[in-house]
C-alpha positions in Angstrom: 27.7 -64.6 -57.6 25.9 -62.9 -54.9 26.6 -62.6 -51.6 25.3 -65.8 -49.3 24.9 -64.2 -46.0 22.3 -61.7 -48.2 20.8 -64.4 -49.9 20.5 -66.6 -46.9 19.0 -63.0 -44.7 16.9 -62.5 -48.0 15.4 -65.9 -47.8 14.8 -65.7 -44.3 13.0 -62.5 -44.6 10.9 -64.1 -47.7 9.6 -67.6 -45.7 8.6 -64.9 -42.6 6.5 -62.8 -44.8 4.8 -65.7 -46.8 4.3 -67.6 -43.7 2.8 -64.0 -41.8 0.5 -63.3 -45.0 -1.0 -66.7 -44.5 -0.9 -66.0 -40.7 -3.2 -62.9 -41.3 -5.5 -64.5 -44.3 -6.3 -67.2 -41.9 -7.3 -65.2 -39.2 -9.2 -62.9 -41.6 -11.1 -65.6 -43.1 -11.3 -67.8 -39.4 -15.1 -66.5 -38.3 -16.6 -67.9 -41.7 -15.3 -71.5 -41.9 -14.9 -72.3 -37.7 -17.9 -73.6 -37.3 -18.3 -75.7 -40.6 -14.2 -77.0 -39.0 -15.1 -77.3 -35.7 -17.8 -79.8 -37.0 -16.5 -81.5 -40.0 -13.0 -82.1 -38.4 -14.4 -84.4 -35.4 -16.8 -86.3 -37.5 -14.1 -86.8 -39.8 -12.1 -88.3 -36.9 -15.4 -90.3 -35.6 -15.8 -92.0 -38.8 -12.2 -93.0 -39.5 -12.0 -94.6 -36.3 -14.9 -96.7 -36.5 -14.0 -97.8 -39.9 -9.9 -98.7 -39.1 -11.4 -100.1 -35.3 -11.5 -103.7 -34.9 -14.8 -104.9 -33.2 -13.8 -107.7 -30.5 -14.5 -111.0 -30.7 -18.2 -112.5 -29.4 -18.2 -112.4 -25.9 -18.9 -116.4 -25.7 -15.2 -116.5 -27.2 -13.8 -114.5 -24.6 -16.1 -116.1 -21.5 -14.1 -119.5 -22.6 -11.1 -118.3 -22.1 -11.5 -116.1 -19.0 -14.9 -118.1 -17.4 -17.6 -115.6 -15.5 -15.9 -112.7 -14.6 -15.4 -113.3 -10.5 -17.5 -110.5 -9.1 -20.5 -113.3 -9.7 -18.9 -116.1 -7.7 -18.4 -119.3 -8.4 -20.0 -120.9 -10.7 -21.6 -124.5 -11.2 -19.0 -127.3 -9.0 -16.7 -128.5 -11.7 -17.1 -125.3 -14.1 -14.6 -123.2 -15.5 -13.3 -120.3 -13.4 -10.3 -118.1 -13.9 -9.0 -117.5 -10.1 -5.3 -116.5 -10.2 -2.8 -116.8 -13.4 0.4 -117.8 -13.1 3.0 -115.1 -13.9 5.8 -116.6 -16.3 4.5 -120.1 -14.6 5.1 -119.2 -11.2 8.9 -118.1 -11.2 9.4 -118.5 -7.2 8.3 -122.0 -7.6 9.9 -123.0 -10.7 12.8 -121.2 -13.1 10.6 -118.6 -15.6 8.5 -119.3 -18.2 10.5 -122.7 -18.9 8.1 -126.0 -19.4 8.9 -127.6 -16.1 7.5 -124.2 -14.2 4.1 -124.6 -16.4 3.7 -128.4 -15.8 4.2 -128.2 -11.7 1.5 -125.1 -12.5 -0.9 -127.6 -13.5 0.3 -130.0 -10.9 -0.9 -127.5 -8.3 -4.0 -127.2 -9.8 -3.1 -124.0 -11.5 -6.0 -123.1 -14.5 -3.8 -120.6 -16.2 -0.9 -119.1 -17.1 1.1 -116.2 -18.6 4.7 -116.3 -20.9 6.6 -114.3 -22.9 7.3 -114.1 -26.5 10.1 -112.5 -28.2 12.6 -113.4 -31.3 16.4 -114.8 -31.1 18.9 -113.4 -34.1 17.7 -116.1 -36.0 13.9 -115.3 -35.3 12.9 -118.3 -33.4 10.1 -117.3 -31.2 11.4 -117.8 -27.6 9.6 -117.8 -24.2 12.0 -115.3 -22.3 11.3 -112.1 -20.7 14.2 -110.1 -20.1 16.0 -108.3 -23.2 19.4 -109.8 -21.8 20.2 -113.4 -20.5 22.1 -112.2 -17.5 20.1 -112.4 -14.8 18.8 -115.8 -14.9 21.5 -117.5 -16.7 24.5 -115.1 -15.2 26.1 -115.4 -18.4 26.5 -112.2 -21.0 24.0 -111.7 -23.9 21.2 -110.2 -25.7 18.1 -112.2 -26.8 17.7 -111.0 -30.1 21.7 -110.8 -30.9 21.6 -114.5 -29.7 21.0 -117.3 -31.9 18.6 -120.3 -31.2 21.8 -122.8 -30.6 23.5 -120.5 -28.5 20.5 -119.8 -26.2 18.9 -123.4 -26.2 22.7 -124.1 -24.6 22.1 -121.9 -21.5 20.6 -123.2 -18.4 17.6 -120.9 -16.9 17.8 -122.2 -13.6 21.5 -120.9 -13.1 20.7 -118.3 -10.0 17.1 -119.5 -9.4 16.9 -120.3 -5.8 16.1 -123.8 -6.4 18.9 -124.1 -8.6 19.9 -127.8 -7.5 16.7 -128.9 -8.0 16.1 -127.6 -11.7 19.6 -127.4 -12.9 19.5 -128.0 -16.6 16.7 -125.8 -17.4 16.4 -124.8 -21.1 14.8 -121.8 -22.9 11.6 -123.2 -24.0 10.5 -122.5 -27.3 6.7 -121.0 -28.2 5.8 -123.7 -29.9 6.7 -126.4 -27.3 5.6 -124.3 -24.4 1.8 -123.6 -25.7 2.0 -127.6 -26.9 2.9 -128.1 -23.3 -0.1 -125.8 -22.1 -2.9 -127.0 -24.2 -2.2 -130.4 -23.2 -2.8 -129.4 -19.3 -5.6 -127.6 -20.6 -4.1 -124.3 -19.2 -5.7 -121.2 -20.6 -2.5 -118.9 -21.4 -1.8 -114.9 -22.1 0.7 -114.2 -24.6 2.7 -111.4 -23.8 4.7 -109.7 -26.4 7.8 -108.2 -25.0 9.7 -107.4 -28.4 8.6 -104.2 -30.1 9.7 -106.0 -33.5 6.4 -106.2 -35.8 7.7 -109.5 -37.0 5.8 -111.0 -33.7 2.6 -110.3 -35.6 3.1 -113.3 -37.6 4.5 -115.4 -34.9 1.4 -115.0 -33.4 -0.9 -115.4 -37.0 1.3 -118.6 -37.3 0.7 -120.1 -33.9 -2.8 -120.0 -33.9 -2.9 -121.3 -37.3 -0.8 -123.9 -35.7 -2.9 -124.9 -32.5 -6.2 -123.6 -33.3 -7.6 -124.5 -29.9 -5.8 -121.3 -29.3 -8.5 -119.1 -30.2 -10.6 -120.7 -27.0 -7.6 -121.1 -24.4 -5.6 -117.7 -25.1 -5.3 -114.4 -24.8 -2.6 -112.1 -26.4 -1.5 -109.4 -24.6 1.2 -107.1 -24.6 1.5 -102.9 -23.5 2.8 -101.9 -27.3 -0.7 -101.3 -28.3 0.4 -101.3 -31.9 1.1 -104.9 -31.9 -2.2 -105.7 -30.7 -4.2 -103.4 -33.1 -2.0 -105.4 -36.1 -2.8 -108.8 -34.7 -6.5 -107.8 -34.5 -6.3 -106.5 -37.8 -4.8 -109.3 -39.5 -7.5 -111.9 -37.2 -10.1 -110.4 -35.6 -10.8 -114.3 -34.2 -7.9 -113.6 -31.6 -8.8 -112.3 -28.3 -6.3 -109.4 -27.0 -5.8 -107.5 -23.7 -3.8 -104.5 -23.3 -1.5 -104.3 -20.0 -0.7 -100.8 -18.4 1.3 -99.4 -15.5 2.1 -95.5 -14.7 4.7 -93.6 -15.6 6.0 -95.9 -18.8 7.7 -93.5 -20.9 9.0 -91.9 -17.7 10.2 -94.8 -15.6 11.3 -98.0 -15.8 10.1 -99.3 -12.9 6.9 -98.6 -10.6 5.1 -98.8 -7.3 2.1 -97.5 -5.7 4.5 -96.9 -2.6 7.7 -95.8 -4.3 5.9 -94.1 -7.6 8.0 -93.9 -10.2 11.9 -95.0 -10.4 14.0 -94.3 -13.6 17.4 -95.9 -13.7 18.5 -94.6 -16.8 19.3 -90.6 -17.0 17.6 -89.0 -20.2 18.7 -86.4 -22.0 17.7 -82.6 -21.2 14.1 -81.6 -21.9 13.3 -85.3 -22.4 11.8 -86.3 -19.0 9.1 -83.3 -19.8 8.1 -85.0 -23.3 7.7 -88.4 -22.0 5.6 -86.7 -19.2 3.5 -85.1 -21.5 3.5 -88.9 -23.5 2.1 -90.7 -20.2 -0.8 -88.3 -20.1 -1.8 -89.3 -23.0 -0.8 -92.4 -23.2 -3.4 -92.5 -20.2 -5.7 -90.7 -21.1 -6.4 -92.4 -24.8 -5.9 -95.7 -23.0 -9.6 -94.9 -21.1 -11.6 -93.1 -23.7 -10.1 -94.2 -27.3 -7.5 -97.4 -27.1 -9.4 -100.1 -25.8 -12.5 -99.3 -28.1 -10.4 -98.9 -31.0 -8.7 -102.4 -30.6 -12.0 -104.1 -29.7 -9.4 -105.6 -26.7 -11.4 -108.2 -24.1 -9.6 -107.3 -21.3 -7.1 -105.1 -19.3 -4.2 -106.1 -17.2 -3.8 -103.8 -14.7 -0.8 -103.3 -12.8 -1.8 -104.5 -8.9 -1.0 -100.9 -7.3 -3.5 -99.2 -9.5 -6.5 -101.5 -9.2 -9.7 -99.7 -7.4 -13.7 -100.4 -7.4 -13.8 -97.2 -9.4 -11.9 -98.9 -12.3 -13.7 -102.1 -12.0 -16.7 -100.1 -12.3 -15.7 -98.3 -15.4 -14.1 -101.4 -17.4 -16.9 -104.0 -16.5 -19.6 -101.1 -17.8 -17.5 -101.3 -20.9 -17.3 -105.0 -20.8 -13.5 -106.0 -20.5 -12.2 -107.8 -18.3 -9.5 -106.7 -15.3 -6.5 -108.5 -14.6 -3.8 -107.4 -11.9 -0.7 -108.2 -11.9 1.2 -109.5 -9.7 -0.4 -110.4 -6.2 2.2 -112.6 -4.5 1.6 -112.0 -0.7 -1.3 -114.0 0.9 -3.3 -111.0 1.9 -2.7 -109.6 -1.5 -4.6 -112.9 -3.0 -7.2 -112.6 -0.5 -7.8 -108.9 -0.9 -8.2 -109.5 -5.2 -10.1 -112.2 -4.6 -12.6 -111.5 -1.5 -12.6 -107.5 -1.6 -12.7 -106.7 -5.1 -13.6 -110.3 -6.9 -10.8 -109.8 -9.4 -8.7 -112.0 -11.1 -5.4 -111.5 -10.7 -1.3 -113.2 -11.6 1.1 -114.5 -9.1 4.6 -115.4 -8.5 3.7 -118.4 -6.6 1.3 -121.0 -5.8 2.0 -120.5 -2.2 -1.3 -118.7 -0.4 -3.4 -120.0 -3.6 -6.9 -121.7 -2.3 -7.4 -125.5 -2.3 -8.9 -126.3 -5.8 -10.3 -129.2 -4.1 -12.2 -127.4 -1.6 -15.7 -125.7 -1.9 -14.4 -122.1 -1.0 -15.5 -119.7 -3.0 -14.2 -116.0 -4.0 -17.1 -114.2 -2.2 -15.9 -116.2 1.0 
């Protein structure tokens, strides 16, 4: 037997030499096939895309669901337009994404609304946002270690701040909530909040479900992986893409603050998922939303500027920001930079009745 700290050295020394030889041989033979690289490699990469990209659908689909895009005004009296959405139906009115919140939505004249999607233990498809039930419920427990009879038995409205008035408040399933929806005529984004790939046929199955789907809803979501297999599997289904600074690196964000991360990473960490929000960024405004064929872009509120108005409406999407709550803040999306953007409340939101207009 020979000795293993020789044969361990010996192999060492062997992988460095083979690995310098081809160090050498490539640099040697470099000047004679950089060019022909340097060429063939990026086409290579042009046409791959383009063949795996998923054109989005006709833009008569998506001018259903969303109406003119705002910068034009209003349109004709009585015709579609796509002021303000209601963030999980409004959750300072009514408990979250429950089906009382999205029927006093369309009470109040509301035209459309946003919920959440994600999967119980059991994989019932569940309009809930938070990973844990704590913080509306107060009670202990994770969505997707809970099943559907243990969450359908928790009551939503718990530590809402009109608790006595909603008291009772169930989880709403998807299917009963977009049922719920459709019949108010509500045009509704989709937000996936699980990472779980199994949401790709949630969604497949829903729209084969209520087909007006395809003309009243947008699926959204910031795992952009989820939308590109949604797409892929029905190009028919109009997707958006939302995005916010600093997601890798915080969990939290504000234009004010910047960004706040509550949960200490290991060393060296923070610096890779630094260098994952640059490019998280950067493909996100010259590759992502061309790849996906996406229709639109939430945006988060902090962020929004005529410069990226500019730039996304030349590429023809569609800006959403999220979430204006404030009465200037409406007035401000609306009036100064004619965007469409989601609430917290219908309080500060215009007459529907009246003739005022976003231009003002």
């Amino acid at each position: 037997m020979g000795n293993p700290i020789v044969d361990l050295f010996s192999a060492c020394l062997t992988a460095w030499l083979v690995f310098y030889g081809a160090l050498l041989l490539t640099f040697d033979l470099w000047p004679f096939f950089a060019l022909s690289v340097g060429t063939v490699i990026p086409v290579l990469l042009f046409v791959a895309a383009w063949w795996l990209r998923v054109p989005p659908p006709a833009a008569e689909v998506v001018n259903e669901i969303l109406g003119p895009d705002p910068v034009h005004g209003v349109p004709e009296k009585g015709k579609f337009l796509m002021r303000s959405v209601a963030h999980r139906g409004a959750p300072l009115d009514a408990p979250e994404n429950s089906i009382v919140a999205f029927r006093m939505c369309a009470a109040k004249g509301c035209t459309a609304v946003e919920l959440d999607v994600q999967l119980t233990k059991d994989e019932v498809p569940v309009v809930f946002h938070d990973t844990t039930v704590e913080r509306l419920t107060g009670k202990q427990g994770v969505v997707s270690e809970m099943t559907w009879d243990e969450l359908s038995k928790l009551d939503i409205a718990a530590t809402h701040h009109l608790s006595d008035e909603f008291k009772g408040t169930r989880v709403a399933r998807l299917d009963e909530a977009i049922k719920e929806c459709l019949e108010h005529d509500l045009r509704i984004f989709i937000d996936l909040k699980d990472k779980d790939t199994k949401l790709v046929k949630v969604i497949l199955d829903i729209f084969s479900k209520f087909p007006k789907l395809y003309s009243r809803a947008v699926v959204s979501g910031f795992n952009p992986l989820l939308i590109y297999m949604v797409r892929r599997a029905n190009p028919g289904i109009t997707c958006s893409l939302a995005f916010r600074p600093f997601w890798f690196t915080a969990n939290q964000y504000s234009g004010e603050g910047g960004p706040i991360q509550t949960v200490p990473q290991p060393f060296g960490m923070p610096i890779l998922l630094g260098v994952l929000d640059k490019i998280n960024h950067w493909m996100l405004n010259h590759f992502t939303y061309y790849f996906l064929g996406l229709s639109a872009i939430l945006l988060h509120n902090d962020i929004v500027s005529q410069e990226d108005l500019r730039r996304w409406r030349e590429r023809h999407l569609r800006v959403v920001a999220w979430s204006a709550n404030k009465p200037v803040e409406k007035k401000y999306f609306s009036k100064i930079l004619k965007v469409t953007y989601m609430t917290d409340t219908m309080i500060g939101e215009p007459d529907t009745n009246s003739d005022e207009i976003i231009h003002g």
